[in-house]
Residue frames as qw, qx, qy, qz and C-alpha x, y, z in Angstrom:
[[0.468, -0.411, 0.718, 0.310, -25.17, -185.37, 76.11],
 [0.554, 0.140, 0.775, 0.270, -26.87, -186.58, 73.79],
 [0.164, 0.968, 0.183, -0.051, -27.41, -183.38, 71.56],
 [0.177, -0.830, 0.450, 0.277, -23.50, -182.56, 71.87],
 [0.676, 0.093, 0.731, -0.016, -23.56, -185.74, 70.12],
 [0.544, 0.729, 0.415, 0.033, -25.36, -185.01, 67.18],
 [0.155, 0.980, -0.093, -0.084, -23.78, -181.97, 66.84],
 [0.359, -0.485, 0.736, 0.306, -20.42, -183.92, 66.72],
 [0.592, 0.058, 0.779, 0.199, -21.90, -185.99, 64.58],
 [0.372, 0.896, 0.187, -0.156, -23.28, -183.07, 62.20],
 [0.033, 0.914, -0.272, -0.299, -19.78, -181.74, 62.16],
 [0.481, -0.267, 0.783, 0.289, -17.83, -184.80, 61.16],
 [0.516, 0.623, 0.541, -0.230, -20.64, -184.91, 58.54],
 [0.093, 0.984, 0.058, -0.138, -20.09, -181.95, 57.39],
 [0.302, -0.762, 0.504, 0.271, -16.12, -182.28, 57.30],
 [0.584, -0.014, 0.775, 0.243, -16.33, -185.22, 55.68],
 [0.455, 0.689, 0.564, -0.010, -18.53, -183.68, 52.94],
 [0.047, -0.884, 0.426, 0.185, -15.77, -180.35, 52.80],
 [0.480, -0.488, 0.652, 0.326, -12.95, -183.14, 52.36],
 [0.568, 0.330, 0.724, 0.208, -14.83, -185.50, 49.68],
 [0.355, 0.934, 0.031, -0.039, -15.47, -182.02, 47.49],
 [0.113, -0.873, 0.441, 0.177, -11.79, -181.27, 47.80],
 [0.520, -0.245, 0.747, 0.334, -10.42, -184.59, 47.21],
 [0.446, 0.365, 0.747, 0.332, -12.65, -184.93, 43.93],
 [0.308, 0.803, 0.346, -0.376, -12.29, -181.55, 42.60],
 [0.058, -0.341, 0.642, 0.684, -10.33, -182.19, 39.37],
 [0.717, 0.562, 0.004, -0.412, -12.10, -183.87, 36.09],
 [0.319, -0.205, 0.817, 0.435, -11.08, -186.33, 33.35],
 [0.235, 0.165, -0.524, -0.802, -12.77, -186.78, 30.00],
 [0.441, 0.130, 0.592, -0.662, -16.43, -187.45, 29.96],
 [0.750, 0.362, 0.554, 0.009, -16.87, -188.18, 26.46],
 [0.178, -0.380, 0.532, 0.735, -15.78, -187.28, 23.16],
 [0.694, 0.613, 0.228, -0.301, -17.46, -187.03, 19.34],
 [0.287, -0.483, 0.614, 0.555, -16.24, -188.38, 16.28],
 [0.038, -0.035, -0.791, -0.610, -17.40, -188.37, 12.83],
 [0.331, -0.194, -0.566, -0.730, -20.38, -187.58, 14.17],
 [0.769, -0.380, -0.505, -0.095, -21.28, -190.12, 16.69],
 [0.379, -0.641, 0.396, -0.537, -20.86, -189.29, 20.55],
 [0.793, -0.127, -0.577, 0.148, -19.17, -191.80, 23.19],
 [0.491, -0.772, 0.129, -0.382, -19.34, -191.66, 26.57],
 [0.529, 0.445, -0.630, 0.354, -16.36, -192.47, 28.83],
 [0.737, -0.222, -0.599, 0.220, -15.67, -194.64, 31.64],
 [0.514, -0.802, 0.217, -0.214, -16.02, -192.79, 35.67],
 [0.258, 0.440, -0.821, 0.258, -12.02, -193.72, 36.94],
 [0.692, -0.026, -0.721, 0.036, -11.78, -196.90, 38.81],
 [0.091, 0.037, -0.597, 0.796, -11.60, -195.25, 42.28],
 [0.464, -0.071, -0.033, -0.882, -15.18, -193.84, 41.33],
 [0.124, 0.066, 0.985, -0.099, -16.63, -197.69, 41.54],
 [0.487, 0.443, -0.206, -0.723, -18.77, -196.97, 38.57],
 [0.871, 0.170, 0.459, -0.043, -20.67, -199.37, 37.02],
 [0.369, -0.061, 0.667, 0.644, -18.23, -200.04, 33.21],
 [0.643, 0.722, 0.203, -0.158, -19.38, -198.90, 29.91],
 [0.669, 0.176, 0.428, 0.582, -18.02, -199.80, 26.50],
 [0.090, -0.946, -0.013, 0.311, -16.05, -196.86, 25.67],
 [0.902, 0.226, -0.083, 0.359, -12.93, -196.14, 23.56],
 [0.072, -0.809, 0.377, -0.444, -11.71, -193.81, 25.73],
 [0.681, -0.050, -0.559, 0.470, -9.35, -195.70, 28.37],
 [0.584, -0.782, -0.215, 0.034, -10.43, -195.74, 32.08],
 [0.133, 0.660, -0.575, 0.464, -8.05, -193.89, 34.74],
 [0.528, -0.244, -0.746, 0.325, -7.69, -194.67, 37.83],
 [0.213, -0.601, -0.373, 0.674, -8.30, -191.37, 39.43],
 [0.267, 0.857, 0.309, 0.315, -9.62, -188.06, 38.70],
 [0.502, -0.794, 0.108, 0.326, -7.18, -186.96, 40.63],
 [0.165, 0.833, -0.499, -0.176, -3.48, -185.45, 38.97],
 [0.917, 0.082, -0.117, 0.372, -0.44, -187.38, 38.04],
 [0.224, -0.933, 0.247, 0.133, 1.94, -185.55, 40.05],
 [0.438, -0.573, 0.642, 0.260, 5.21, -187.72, 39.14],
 [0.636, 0.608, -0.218, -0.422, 6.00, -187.85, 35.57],
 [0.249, 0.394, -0.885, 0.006, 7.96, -191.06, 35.98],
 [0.542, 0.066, 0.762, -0.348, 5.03, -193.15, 37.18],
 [0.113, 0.077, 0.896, 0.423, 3.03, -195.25, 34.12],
 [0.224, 0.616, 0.749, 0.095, 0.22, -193.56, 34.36],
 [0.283, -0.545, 0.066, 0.786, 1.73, -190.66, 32.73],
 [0.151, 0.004, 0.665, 0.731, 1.02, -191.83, 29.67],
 [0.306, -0.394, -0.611, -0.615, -2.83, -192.51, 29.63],
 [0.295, -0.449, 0.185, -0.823, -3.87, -191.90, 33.28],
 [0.851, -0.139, -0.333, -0.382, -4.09, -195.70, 34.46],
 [0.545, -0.554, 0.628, -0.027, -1.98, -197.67, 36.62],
 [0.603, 0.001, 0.743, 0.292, -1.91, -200.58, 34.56],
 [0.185, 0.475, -0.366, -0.779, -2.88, -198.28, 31.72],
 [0.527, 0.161, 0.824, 0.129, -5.50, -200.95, 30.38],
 [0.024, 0.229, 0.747, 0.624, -7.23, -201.03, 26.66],
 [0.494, 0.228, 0.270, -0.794, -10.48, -199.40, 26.20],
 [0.576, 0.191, 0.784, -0.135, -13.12, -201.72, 25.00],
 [0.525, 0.826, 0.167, 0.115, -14.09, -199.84, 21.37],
 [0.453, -0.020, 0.388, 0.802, -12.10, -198.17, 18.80],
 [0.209, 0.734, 0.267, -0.589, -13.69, -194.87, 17.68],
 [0.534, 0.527, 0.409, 0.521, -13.92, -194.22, 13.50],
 [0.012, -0.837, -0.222, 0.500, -12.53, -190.97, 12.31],
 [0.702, 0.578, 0.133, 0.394, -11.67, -189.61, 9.02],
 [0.609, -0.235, 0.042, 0.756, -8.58, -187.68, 8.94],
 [0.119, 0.115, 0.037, 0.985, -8.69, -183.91, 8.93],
 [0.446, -0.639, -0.478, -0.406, -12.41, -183.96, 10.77],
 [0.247, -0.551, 0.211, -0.769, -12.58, -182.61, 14.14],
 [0.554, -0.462, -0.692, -0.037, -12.75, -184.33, 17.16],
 [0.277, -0.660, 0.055, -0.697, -14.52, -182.99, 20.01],
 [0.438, -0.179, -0.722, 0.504, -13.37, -183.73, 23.46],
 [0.586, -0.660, -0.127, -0.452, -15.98, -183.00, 26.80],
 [0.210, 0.199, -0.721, 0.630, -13.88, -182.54, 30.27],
 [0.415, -0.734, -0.304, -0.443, -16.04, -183.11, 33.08],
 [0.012, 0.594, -0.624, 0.508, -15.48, -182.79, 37.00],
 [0.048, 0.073, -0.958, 0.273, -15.87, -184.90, 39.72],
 [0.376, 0.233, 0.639, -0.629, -19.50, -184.46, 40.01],
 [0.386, 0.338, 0.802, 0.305, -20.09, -185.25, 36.73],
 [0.188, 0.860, 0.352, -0.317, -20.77, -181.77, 35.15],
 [0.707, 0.556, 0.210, 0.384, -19.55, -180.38, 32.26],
 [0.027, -0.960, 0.268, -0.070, -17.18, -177.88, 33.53],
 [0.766, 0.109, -0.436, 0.459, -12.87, -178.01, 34.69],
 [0.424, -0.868, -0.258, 0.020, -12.27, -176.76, 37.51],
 [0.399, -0.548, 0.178, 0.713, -8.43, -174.88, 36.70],
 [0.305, 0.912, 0.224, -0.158, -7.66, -172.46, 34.60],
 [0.067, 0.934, -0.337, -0.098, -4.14, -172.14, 34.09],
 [0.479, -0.362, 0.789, 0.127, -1.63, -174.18, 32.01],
 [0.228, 0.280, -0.759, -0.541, -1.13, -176.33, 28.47],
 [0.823, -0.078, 0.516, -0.225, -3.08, -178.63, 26.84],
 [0.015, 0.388, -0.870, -0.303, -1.04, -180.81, 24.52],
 [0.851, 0.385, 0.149, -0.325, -2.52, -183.32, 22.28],
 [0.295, -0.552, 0.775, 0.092, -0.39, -186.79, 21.06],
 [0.871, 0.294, -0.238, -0.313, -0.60, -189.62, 18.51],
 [0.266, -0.455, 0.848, 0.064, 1.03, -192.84, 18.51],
 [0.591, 0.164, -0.623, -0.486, 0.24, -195.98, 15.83],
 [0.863, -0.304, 0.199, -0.352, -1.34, -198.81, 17.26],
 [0.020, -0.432, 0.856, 0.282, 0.62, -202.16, 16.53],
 [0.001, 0.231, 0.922, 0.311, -2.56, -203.90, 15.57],
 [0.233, -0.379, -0.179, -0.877, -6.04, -202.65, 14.75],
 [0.550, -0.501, -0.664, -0.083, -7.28, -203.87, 18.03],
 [0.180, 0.741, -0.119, 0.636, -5.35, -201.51, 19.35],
 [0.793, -0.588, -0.160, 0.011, -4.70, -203.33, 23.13],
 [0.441, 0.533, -0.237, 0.682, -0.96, -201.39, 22.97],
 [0.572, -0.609, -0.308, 0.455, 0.41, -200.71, 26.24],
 [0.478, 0.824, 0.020, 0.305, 1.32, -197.02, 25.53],
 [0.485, -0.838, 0.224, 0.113, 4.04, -197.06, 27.62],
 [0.740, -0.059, 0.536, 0.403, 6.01, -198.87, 24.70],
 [0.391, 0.808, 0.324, 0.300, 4.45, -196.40, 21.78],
 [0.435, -0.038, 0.210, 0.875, 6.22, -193.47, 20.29],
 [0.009, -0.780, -0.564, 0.270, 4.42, -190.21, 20.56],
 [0.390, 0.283, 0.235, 0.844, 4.28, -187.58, 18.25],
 [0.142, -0.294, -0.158, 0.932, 2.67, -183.90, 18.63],
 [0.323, 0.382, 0.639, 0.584, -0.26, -182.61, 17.08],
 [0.010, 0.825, 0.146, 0.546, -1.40, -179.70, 19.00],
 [0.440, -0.383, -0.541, 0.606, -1.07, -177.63, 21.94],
 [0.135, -0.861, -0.282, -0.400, -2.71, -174.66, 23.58],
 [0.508, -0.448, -0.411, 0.611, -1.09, -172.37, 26.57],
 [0.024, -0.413, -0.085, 0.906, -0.86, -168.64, 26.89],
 [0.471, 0.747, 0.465, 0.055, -3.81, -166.86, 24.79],
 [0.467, 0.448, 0.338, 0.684, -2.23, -165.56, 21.50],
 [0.128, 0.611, 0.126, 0.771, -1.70, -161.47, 22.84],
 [0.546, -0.593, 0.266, -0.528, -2.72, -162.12, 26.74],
 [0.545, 0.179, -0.769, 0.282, 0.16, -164.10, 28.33],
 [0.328, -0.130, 0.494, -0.794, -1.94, -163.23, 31.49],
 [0.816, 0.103, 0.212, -0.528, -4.70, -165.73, 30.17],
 [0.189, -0.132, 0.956, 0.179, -4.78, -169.73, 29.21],
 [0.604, -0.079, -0.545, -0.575, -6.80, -171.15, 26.90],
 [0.207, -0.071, -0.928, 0.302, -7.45, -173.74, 29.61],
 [0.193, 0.115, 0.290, -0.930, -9.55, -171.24, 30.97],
 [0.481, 0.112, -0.584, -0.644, -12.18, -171.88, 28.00],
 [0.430, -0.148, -0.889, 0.056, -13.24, -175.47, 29.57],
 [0.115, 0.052, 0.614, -0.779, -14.34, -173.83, 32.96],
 [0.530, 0.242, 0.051, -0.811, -17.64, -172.68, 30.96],
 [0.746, 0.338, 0.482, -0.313, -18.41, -176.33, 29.66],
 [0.508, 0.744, -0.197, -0.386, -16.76, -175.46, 26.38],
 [0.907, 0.268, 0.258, 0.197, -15.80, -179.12, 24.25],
 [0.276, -0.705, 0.478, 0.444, -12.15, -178.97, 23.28],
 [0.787, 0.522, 0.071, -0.322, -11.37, -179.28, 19.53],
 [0.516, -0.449, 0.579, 0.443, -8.85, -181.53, 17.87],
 [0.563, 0.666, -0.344, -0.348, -8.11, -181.44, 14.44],
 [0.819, -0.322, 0.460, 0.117, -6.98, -184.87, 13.18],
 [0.055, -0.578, 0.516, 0.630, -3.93, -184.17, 11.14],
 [0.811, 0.458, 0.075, -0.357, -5.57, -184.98, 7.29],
 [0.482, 0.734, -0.459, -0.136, -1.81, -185.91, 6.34],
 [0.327, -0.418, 0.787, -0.314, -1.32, -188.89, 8.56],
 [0.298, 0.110, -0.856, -0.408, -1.23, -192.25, 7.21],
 [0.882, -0.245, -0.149, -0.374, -4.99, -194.58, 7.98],
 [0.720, -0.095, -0.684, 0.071, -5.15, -197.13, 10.49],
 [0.632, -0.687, -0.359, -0.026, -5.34, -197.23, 14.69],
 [0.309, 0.447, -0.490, 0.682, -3.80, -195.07, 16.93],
 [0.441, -0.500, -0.611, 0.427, -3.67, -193.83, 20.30],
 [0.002, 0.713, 0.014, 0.701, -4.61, -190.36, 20.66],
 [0.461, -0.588, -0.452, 0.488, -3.51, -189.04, 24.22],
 [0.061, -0.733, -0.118, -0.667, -4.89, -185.65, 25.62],
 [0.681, 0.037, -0.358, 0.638, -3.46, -183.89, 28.07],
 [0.141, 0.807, 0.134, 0.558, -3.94, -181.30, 30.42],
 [0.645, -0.114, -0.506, 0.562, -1.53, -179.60, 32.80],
 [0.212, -0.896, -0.296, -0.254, -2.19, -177.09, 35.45],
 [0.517, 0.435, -0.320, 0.664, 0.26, -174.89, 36.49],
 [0.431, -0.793, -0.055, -0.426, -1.26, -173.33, 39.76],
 [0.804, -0.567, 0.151, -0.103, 0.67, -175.24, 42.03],
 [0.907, 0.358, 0.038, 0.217, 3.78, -175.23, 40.10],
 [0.060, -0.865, 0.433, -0.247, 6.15, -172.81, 41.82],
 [0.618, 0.157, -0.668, 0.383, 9.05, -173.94, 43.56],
 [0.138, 0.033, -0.712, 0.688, 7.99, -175.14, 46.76],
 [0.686, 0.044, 0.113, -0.717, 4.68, -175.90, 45.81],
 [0.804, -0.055, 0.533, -0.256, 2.96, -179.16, 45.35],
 [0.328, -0.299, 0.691, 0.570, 3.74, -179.40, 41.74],
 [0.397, 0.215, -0.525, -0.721, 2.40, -179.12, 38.02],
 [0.685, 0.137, 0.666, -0.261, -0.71, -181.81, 38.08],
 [0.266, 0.311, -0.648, -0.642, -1.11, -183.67, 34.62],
 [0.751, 0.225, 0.410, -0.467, -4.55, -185.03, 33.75],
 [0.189, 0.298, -0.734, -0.580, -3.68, -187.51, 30.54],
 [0.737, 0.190, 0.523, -0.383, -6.30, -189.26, 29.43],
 [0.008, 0.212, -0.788, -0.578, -6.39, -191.74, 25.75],
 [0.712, 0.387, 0.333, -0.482, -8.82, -192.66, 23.05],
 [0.459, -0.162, 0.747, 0.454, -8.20, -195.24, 20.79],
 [0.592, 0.553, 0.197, -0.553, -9.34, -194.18, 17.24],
 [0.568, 0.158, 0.647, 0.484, -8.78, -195.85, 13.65],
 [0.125, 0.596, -0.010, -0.793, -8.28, -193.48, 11.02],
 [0.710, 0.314, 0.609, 0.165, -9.62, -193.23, 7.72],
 [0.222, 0.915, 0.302, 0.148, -9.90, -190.94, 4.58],
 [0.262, -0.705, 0.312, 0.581, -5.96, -189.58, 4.66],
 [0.397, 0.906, -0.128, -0.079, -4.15, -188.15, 1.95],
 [0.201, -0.721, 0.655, 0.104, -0.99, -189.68, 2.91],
 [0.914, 0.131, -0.155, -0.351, 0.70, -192.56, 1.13],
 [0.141, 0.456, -0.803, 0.358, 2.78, -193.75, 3.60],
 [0.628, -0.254, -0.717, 0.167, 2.24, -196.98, 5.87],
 [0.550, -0.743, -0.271, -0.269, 2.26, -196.29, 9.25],
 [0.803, -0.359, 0.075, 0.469, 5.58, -197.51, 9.99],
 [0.534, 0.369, 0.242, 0.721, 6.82, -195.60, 7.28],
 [0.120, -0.800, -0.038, -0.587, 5.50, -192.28, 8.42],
 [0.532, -0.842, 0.059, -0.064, 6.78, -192.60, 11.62],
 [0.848, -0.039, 0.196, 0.490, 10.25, -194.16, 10.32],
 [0.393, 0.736, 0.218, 0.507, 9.81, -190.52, 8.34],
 [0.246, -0.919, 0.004, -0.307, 10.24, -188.22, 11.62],
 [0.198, 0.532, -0.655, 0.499, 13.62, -187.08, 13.43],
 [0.491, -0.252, -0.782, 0.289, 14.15, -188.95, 16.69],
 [0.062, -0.148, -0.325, 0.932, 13.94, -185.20, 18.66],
 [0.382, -0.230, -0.431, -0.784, 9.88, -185.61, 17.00],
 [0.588, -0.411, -0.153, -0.679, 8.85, -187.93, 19.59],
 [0.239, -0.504, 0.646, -0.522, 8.66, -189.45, 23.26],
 [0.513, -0.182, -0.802, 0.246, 8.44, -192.31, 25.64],
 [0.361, -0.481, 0.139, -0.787, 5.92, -191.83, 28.07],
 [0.377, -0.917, 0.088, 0.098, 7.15, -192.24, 30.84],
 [0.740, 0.027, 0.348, 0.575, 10.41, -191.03, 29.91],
 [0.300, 0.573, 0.263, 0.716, 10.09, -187.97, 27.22],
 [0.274, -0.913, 0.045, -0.299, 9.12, -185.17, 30.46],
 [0.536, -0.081, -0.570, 0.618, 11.73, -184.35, 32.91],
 [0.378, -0.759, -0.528, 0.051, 10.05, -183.06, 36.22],
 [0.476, -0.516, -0.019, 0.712, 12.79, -180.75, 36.92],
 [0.256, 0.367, 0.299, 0.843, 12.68, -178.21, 33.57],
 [0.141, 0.239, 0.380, -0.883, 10.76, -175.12, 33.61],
 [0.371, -0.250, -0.688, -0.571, 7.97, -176.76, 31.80],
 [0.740, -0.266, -0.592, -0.174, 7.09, -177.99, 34.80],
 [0.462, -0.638, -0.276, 0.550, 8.44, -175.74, 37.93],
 [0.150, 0.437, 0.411, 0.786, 7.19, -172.46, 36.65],
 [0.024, -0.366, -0.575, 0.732, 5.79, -169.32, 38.79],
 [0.199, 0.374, 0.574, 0.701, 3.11, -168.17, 36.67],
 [0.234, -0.925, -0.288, 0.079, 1.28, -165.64, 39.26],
 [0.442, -0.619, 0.106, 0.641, 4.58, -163.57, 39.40],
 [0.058, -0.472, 0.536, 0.698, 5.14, -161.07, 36.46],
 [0.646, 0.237, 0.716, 0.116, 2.87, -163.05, 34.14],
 [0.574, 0.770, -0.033, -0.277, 2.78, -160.28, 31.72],
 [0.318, 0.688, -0.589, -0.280, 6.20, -161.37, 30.62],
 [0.701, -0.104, 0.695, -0.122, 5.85, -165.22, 30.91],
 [0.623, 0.463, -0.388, -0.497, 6.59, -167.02, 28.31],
 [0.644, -0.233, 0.693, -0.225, 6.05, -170.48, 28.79],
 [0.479, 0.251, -0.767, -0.344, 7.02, -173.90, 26.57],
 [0.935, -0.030, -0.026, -0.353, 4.98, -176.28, 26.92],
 [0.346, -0.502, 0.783, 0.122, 6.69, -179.85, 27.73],
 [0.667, 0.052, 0.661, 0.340, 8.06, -182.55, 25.05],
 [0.474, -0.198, 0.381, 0.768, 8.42, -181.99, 21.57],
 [0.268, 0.282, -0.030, -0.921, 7.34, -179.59, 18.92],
 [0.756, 0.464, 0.287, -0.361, 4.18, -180.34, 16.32],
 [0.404, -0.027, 0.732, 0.548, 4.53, -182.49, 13.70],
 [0.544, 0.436, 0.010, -0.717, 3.05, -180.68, 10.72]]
């Protein structure tokens, strides 16, 4: 009896240890470089991780946002709280973003589907902006590789490989919100679970632009069809976002959701 035991108790083990891989086998941003200098970012709040000062804003989960009408669409929080720093970057330098996964390795575990990249001005340089109030503009996006609509850049991350942003050199100094974004289409047919969106934010203060517009002013400069309310600017129902991409992908041609780059 007590042997049939164990061996129950081996297997529950064992299930449990099958489930906890599965439940925690997405990723969220692990850290990020700017100007140089490397910060490390906050394990989501589910993960009951000790804190570190970070200006990347905590999620709550490493898990998807599956409903684009919940608040933590925008930056991947429930209450979507401030990050404790403000990262320096000069404007038209490179930042370098590091996905990791649930085990805390530098890899992503999908492979298919945009990533989208977003600005929005702070409203003071402490930047403690709920961004669920902020206007969001465009500054990059990746999705089908350029001649193989059969491959995603997404793909790229699997191997560890640091995503690059360019921060637009023509955008006026002072704090934003930079939200990054990445959406995985595997489960995005109709009558699947649905498109998962990982958003994560990093507050940075820019410096070193070229632009001599205010902040207000440069965003007072762009059409209204330039940028979104998150939550609010996606609608779950387009074909951004209920899209077979295993069927026919040579002729897929997928748009990314919300609006286009601002150049």
């Amino acid at each position: 009896m007590l042997s049939k035991t164990r061996g129950l108790h081996a297997t529950l083990l064992l299930s449990f240890s099958i489930l906890v891989k599965s439940v925690r086998g997405h990723g969220f941003v692990g850290s990020i470089r700017a100007n140089s200098v490397n910060y490390t970012g906050q394990y989501p709040i589910d993960e009951d991780q000790d804190p570190v000062s970070s200006p990347i804003r905590q999620a709550y989960t490493e898990g998807p946002v599956l409903n684009v009408s919940l608040t933590a669409i925008a930056c991947g929080g429930k209450n979507n709280t401030p990050a404790a720093e403000i990262a320096a970057v000069s404007a038209g330098s490179t930042l370098w973003v590091q996905w990791i996964d649930g085990s805390g390795e530098p890899t992503w575990p999908h492979d298919t589907g945009p990533l989208l990249t977003y600005m929005a001005p702070c409203s003071s340089s402490s930047c403690q902006d709920d961004p669920t109030t902020l206007d969001f503009f465009k500054i990059k996006e990746d999705g089908q590789v350029p001649g193989d609509p059969t491959q995603w850049v997404q793909a790229e991350l699997m191997n560890g490989t640091q995503y690059q942003i360019e921060i637009p050199p023509g955008i006026p100094n002072g704090p934003y919100i930079l939200r990054h974004e990445i959406i995985s289409l595997q489960n995005a047919m109709s009558g699947g679970t649905g498109a998962e969106s990982y958003p994560s934010c990093i507050q940075l203060n820019v410096s070193g632009s070229s632009s001599p517009l205010s902040q207000t002013a440069f965003m007072q400069s762009l059409s209204l069809n330039s940028t979104i309310k998150l939550p609010g600017g996606y609608n779950q129902s387009d074909s951004s976002w209920v899209v077979d991409v295993y069927t026919n992908p040579q002729s897929l041609k997928y748009t990314p959701p919300g609006p286009g780059i601002v150049n």
